[in-house]
KEVO-35504 format. One record per residue (C-alpha): residue number from 1; residue in three letters; x, y, z. Coordinates in Angstrom, 1 decimal, decimal comma, padded with zeros to 4 digits. Each point is the difference from the previous one (the first is absolute). Layout:
<sites>
SITE;pos;code;xx;yy;zz
SITE;NUM;ALA;X;Y;Z
...
</sites>
This chain:
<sites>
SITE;pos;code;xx;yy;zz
SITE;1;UNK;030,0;-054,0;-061,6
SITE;2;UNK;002,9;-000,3;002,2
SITE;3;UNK;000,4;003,3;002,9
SITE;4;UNK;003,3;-000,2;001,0
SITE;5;UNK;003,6;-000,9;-001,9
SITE;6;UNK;000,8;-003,6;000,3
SITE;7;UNK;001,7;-002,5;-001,6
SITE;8;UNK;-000,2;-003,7;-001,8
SITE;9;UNK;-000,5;-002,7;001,6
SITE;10;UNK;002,5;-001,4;-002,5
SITE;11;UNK;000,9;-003,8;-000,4
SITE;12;UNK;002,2;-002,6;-002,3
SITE;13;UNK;-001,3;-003,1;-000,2
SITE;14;UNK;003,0;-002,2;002,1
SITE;15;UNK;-000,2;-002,6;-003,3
SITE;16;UNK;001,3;003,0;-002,0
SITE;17;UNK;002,7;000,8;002,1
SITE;18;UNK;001,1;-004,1;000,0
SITE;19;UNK;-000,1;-000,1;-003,7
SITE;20;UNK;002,8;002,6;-000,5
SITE;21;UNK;002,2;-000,9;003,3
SITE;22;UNK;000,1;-003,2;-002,5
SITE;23;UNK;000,9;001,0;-003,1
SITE;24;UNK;002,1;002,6;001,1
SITE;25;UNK;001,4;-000,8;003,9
SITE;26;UNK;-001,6;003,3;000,9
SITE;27;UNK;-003,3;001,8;001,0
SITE;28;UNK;000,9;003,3;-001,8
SITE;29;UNK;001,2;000,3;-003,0
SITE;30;UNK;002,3;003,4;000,5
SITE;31;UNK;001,5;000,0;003,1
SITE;32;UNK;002,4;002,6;-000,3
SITE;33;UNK;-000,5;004,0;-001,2
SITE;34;UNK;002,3;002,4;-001,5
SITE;35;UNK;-001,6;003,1;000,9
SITE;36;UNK;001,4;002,5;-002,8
SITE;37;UNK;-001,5;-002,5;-002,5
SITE;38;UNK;-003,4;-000,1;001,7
SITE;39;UNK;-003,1;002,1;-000,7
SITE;40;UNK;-003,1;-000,1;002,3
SITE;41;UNK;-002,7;000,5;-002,5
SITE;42;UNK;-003,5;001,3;002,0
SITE;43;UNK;-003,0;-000,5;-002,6
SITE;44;UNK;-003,0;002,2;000,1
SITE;45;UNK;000,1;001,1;003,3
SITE;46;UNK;-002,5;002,6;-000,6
SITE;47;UNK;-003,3;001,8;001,4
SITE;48;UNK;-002,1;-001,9;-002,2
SITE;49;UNK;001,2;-003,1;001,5
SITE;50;UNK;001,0;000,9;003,4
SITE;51;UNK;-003,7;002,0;000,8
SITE;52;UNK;-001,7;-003,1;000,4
SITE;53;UNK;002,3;-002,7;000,7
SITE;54;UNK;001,6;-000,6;003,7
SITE;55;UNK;001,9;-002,2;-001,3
SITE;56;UNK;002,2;002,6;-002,4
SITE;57;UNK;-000,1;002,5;002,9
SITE;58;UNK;001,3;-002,8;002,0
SITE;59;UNK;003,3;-000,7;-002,1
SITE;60;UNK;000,9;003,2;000,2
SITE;61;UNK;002,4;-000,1;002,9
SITE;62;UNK;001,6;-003,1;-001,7
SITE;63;UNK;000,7;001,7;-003,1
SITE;64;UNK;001,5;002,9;001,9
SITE;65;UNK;002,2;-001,9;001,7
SITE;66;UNK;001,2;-002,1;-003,0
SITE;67;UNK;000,7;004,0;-001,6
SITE;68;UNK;002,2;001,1;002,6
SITE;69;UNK;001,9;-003,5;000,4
SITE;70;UNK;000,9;-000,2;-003,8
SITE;71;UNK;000,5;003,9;-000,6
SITE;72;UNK;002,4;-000,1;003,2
SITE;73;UNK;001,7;-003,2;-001,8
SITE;74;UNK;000,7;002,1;-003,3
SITE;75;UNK;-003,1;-001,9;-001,8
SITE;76;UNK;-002,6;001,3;-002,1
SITE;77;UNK;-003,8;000,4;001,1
SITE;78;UNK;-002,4;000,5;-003,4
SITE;79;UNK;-003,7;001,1;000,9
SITE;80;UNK;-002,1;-001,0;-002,9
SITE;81;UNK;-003,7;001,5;-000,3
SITE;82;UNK;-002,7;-000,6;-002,9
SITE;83;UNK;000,4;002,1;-003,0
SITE;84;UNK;-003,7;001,7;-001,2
SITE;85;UNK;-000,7;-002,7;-002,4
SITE;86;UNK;-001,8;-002,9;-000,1
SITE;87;UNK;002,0;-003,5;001,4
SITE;88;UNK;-001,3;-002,3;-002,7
SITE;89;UNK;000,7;002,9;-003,1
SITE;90;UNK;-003,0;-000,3;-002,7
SITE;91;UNK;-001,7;-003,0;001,5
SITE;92;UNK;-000,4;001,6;003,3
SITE;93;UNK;-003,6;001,7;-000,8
SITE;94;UNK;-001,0;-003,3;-001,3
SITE;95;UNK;000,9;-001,8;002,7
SITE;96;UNK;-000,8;001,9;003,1
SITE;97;UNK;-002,8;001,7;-001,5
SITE;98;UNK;000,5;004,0;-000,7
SITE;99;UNK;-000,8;001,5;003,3
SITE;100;UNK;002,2;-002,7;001,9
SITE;101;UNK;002,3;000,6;-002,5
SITE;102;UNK;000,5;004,0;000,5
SITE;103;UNK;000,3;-000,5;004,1
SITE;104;UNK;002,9;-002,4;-000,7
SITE;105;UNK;002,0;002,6;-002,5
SITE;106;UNK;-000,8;002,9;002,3
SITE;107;UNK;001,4;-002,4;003,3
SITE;108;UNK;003,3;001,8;-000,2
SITE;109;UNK;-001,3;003,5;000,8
SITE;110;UNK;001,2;003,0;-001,7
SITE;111;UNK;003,6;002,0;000,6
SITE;112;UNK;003,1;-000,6;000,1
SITE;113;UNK;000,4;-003,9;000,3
SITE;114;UNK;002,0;001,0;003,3
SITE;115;UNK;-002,6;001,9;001,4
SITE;116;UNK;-002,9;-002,7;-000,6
SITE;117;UNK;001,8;-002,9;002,4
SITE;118;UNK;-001,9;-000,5;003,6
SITE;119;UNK;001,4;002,7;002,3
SITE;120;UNK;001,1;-002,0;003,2
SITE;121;UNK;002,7;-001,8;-002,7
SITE;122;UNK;003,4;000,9;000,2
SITE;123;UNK;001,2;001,3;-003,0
SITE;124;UNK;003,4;001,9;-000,8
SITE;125;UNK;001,0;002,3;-002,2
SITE;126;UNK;002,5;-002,7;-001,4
SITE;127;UNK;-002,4;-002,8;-000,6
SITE;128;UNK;-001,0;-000,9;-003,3
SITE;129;UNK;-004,2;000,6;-000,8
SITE;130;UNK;-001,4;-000,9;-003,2
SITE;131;UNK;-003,3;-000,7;-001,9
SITE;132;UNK;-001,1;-003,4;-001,0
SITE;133;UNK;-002,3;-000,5;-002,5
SITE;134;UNK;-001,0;-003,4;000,3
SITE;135;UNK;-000,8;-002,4;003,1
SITE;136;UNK;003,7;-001,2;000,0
SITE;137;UNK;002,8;002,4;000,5
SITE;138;UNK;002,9;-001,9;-002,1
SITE;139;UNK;-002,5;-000,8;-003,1
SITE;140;UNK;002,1;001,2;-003,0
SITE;141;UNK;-001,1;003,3;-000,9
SITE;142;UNK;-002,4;001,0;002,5
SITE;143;UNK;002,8;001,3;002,8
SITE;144;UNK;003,4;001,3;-000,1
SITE;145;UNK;000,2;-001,9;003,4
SITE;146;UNK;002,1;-002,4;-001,6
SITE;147;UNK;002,6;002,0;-002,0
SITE;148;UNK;000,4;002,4;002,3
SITE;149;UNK;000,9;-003,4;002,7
SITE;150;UNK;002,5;-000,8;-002,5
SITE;151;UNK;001,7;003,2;000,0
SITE;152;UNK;000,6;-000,7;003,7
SITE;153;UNK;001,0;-003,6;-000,5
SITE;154;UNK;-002,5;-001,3;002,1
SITE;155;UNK;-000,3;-004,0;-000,2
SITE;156;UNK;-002,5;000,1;003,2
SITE;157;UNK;-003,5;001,0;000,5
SITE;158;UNK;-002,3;000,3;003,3
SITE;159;UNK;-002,8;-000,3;-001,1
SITE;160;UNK;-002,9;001,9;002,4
SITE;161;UNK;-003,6;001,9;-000,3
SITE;162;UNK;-003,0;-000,6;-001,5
SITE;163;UNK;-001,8;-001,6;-001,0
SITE;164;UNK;001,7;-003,4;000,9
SITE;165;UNK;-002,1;-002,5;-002,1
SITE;166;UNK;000,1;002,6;-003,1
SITE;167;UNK;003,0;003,0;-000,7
SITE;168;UNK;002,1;-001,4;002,4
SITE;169;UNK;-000,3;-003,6;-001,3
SITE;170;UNK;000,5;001,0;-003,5
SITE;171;UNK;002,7;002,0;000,8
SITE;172;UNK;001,8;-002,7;001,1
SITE;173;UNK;-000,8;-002,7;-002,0
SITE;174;UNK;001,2;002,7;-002,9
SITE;175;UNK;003,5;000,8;001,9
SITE;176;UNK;000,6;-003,5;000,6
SITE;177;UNK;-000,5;-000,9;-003,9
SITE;178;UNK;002,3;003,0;-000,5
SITE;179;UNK;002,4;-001,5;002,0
SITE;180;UNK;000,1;001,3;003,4
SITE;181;UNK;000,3;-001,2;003,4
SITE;182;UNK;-003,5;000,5;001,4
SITE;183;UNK;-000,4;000,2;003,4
SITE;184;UNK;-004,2;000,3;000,9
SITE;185;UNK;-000,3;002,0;003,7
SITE;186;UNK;-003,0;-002,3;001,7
SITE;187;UNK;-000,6;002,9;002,3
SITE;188;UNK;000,4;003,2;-002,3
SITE;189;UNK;-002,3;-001,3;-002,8
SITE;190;UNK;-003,7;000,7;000,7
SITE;191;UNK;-003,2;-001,4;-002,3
SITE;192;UNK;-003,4;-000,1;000,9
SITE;193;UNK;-000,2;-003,6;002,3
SITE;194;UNK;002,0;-001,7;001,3
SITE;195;UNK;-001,0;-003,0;-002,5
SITE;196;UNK;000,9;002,2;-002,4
SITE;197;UNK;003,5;001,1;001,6
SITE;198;UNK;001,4;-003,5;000,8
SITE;199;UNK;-001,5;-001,6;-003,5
SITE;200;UNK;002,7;002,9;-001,7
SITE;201;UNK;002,6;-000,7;002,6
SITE;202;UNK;-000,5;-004,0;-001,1
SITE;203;UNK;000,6;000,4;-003,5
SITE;204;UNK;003,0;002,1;000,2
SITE;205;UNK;001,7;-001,9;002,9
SITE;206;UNK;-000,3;-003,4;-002,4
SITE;207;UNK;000,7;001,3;-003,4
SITE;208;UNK;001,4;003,6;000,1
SITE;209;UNK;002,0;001,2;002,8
SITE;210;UNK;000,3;-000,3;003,6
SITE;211;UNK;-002,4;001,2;002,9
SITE;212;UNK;001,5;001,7;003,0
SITE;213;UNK;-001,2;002,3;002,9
SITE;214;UNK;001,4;003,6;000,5
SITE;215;UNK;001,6;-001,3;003,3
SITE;216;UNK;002,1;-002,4;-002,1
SITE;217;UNK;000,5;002,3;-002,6
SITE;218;UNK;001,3;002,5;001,8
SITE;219;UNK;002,5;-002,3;001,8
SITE;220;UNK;001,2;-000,7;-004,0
SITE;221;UNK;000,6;003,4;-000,1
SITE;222;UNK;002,0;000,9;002,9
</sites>
């Protein structure tokens, strides 16, 4: 187990970057913001995960600084933790087995969903927290996370948290499906390897949204 907070050694394979500089004249798909219709959506960034990881500790100055950028712009920052209920719904016993099963749906903790996020994060009184019930935070039905973007009239997401390879990635493969612009923060998103971390960062960078760094997203922002 990792000691201190550190981050990814994250990476794009150079061959991806080539492929859409071709098809589209450009490295990044979304190279322009509009604040007031972004939401910085911070997955899961709880005890359970944050205990034992360095590398969820270690994003936490990222997503802090990402917070205060896009509140200070007039955009929306959403904190999403796991609702106390299994991620797979009925086949989740079956799958992980009944004891890994019960850790998973207690992984949340207990209180109010505000109360239950890891301490050293940021949050304001204005922010948006809600309960996901399911591995991906904009699966119909198992979040109001997407509704209640709508109300806002959000068409951006920042995607950040943990873990990368699993809530995070689902998360934005679902918002990108829904139709949002899915931007996937390299060094806010946090997963168990770095194998693990840059295989997620991959897939969404070719097929779902773009990858940037909190440096360049907070240049997008001012």
């Amino acid at each position: 187990m990792l000691t201190d907070s550190e981050l990814h050694r994250w990476w794009i394979d150079p061959r991806e970057y080539e492929r859409h500089e071709s098809r589209r004249g450009r490295r990044h798909a979304y190279e322009t913001l509009d604040p007031v219709r972004t939401a910085l959506v911070v997955v899961d960034m709880v005890p359970f995960f944050a205990d034992n990881n360095a590398y969820v500790r270690g994003i936490v100055p990222h997503i802090n600084l990402l917070a205060t950028a896009l509140r200070s712009a007039g955009g929306l920052v959403a904190w999403v933790v796991p609702a106390h209920a299994p991620p797979l719904g009925r086949t989740s016993s079956e799958f992980y087995g009944p004891a890994v099963c019960a850790v998973f749906t207690a992984s949340g903790g207990t209180g109010p969903p505000r109360s239950r996020l890891w301490p050293a994060l940021d949050a304001h009184p204005q922010d948006l927290v809600v309960e996901k019930s399911a591995y991906s935070a904009f699966f119909p039905g198992r979040s109001p996370l997407p509704e209640r973007l709508a109300e806002h009239g959000i068409n951006s997401v920042l995607i950040t948290g943990t873990l990368t390879n699993v809530c995070c990635e689902s998360s934005a493969r679902d918002a990108a499906t829904s139709g949002l612009r899915v931007l996937m923060i390299a060094d806010a998103n946090a997963a168990r390897r770095d194998l693990d971390h840059n295989a997620a960062l991959h897939t969404i960078y070719r097929s779902f949204g773009d990858v940037r760094t909190t440096a360049e997203v907070l240049g997008l922002i001012r």
